[in-house]
C-alpha positions as CSV (number, residue, x, y, z in Angstrom):
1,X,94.7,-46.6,50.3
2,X,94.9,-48.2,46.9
3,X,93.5,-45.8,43.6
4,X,90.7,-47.3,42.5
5,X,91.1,-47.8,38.2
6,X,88.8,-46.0,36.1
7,X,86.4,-48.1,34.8
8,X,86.8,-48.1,30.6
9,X,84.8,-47.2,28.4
10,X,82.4,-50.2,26.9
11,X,81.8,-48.6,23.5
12,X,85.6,-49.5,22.9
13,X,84.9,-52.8,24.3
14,X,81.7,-53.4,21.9
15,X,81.7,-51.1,18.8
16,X,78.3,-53.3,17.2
17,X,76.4,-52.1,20.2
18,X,77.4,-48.3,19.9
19,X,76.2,-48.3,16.3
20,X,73.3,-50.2,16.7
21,X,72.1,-47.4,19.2
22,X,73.3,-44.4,17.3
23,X,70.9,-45.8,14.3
24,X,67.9,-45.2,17.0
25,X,69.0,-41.4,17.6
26,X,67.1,-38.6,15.9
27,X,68.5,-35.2,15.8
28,X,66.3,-32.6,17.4
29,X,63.6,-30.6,14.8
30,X,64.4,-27.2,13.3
31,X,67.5,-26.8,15.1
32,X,71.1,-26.8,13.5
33,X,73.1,-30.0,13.9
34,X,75.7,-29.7,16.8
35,X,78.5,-31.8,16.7
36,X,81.8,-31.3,18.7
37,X,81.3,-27.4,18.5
38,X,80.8,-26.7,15.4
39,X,77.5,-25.8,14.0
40,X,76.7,-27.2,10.5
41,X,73.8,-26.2,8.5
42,X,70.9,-28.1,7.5
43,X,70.1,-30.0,4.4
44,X,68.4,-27.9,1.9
45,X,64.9,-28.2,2.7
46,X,61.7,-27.0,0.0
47,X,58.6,-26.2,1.3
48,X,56.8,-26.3,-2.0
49,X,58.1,-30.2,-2.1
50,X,56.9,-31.3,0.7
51,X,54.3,-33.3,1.1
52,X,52.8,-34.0,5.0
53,X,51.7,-37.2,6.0
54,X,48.1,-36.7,7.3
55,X,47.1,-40.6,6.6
56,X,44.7,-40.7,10.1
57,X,43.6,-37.8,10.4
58,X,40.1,-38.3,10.6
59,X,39.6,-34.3,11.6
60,X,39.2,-31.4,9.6
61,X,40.1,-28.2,10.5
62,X,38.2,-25.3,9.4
63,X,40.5,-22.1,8.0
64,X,39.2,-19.5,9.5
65,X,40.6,-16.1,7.6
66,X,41.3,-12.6,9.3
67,X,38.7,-10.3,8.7
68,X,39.8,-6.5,9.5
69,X,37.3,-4.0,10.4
70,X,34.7,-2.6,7.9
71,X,35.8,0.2,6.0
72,X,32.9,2.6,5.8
73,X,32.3,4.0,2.2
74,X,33.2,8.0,2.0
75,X,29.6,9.7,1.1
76,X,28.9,10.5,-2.2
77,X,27.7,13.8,-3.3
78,X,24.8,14.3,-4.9
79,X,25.3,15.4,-8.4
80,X,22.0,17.7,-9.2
81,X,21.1,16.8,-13.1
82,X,21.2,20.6,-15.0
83,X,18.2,20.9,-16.9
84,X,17.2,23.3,-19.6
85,X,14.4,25.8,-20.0
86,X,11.1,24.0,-21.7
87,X,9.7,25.5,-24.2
88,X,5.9,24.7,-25.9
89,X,5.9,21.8,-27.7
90,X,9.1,20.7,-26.8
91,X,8.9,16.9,-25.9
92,X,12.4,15.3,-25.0
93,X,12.8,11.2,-23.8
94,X,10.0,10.6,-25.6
95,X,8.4,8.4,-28.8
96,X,7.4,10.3,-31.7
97,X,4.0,8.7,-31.3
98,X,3.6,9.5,-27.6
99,X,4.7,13.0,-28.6
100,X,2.4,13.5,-31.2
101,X,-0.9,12.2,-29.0
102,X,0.4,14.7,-25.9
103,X,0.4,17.5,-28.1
104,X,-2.6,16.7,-29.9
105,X,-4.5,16.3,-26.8
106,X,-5.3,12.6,-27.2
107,X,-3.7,11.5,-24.1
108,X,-6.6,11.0,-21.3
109,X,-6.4,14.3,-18.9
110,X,-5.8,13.2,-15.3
111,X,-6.5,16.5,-13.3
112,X,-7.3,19.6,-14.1
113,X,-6.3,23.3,-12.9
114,X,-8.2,26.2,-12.9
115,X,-6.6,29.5,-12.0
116,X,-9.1,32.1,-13.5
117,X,-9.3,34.7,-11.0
118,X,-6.4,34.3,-8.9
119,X,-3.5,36.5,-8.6
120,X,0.2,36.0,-9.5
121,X,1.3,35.0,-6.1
122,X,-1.9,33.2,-5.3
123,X,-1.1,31.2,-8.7
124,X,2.1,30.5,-8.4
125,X,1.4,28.8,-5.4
126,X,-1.6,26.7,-6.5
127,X,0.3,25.5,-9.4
128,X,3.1,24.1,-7.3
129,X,0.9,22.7,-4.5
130,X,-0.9,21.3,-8.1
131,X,2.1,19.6,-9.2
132,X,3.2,18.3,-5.9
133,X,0.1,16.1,-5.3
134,X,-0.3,15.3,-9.2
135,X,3.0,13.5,-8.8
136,X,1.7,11.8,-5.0
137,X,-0.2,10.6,-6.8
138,X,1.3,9.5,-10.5
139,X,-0.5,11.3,-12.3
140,X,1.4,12.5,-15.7
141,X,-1.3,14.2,-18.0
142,X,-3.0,17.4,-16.8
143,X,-4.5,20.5,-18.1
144,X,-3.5,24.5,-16.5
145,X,-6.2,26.7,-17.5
146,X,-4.3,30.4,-17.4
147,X,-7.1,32.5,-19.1
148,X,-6.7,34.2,-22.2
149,X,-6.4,37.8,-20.5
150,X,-8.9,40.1,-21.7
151,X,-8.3,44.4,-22.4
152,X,-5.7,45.4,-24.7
153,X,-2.9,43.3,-23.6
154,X,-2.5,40.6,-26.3
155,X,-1.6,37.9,-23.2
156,X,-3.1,37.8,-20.1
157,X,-0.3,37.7,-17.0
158,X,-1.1,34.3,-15.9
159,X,-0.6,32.9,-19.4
160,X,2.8,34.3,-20.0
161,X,3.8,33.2,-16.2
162,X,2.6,29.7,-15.6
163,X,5.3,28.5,-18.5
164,X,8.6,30.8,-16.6
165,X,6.9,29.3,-13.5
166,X,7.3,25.7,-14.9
167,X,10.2,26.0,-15.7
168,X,11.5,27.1,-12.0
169,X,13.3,24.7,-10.3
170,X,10.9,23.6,-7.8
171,X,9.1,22.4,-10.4
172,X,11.0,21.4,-13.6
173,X,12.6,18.5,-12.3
174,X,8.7,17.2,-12.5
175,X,8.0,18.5,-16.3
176,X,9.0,16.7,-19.2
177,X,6.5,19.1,-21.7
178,X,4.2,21.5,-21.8
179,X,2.3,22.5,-24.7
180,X,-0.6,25.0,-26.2
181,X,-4.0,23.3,-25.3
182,X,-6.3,22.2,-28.3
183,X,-9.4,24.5,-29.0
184,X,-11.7,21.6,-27.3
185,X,-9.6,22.2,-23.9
186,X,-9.2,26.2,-24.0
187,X,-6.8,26.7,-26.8
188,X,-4.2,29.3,-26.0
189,X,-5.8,29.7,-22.4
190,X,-4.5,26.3,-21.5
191,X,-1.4,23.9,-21.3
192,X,-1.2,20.4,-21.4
193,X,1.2,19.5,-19.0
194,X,3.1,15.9,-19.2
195,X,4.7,15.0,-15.7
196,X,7.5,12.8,-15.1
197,X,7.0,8.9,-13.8
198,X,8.4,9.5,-10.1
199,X,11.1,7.3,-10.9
200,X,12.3,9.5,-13.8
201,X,13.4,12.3,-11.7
């Protein structure tokens, strides 16, 4: 039986053709170029130089960014203001005119205690429950009638405690002065007291 011949090759037989069709060929994307096995590396390519080709693209896409979890804030402790002992007369955070009518007595009086005939304890506790609704209700100027004492003692009890008693903490934070009452509101036997705006506390 006769061999058949190998049919030849036609790129030998029409080189135009063979280079017209290698002009149509497009190496493959993001791959290295492979030729006869060897790899070669690929032309030098910046990203900040390019410039894509987005002539008919009609939609937008929206960016949508990655949002991590909420990071909840540590607590933060309450730092408790340190305030002084009052003393009478003393007026702090305030005008010298507001000052001067509060200690004058000039100031309107807003509410008014009376603690003649009560004990310490029984006082003590008035006052407070006094200053506790005085501020429910934003009330800043009020008169403490103490007494004057009577007997031998130059001060009566009430009217050397009600000032140590303002000056505790469950009530100082309220105060901002206290002061010797005028003759017309009890003289010595009272205090005007000046309370703090609630949102001065």
């Amino acid at each position: 039986m006769a061999k058949k011949d190998k049919p030849k090759s036609s790129v030998k037989k029409d080189p135009d053709l063979w280079r017209m069709v290698s002009k149509t060929v497009k190496p493959l994307e993001n791959r290295d170029y492979y030729v006869f096995g060897r790899v070669l590396p690929q032309p030098d390519f910046d990203p900040d130089k390019f410039e894509a080709d987005v002539s008919g693209i009609d939609v937008e896409i929206p960016f949508k960014p990655y949002r991590s979890a909420p990071i909840k804030p540590r607590p933060v402790p309450e730092i408790k203001k340190n305030l002084g002992p009052l003393s009478h007369g003393q007026v702090e955070n305030m005008d010298g005119r507001q000052a001067e009518r509060f200690t004058k007595g000039k100031m309107p009086m807003e509410a008014i205690l009376d603690l003649h005939g009560q004990t310490q304890t029984q006082a003590m506790s008035s006052l407070a429950a006094f200053i506790r609704d005085c501020r429910a209700r934003n009330l800043r100027n009020v008169l403490v009638i103490t007494g004057k004492g009577s007997g031998t003692q130059s001060q009566g009890v009430l009217k050397t405690m009600v000032p140590r008693w303002l000056n505790e903490e469950t009530n100082r934070g309220a105060i901002l002065a206290f002061s010797h009452a005028k003759h017309h509101h009890g003289g010595s036997g009272a205090l005007y007291v000046l309370l703090k705006r609630r949102r001065e506390s």
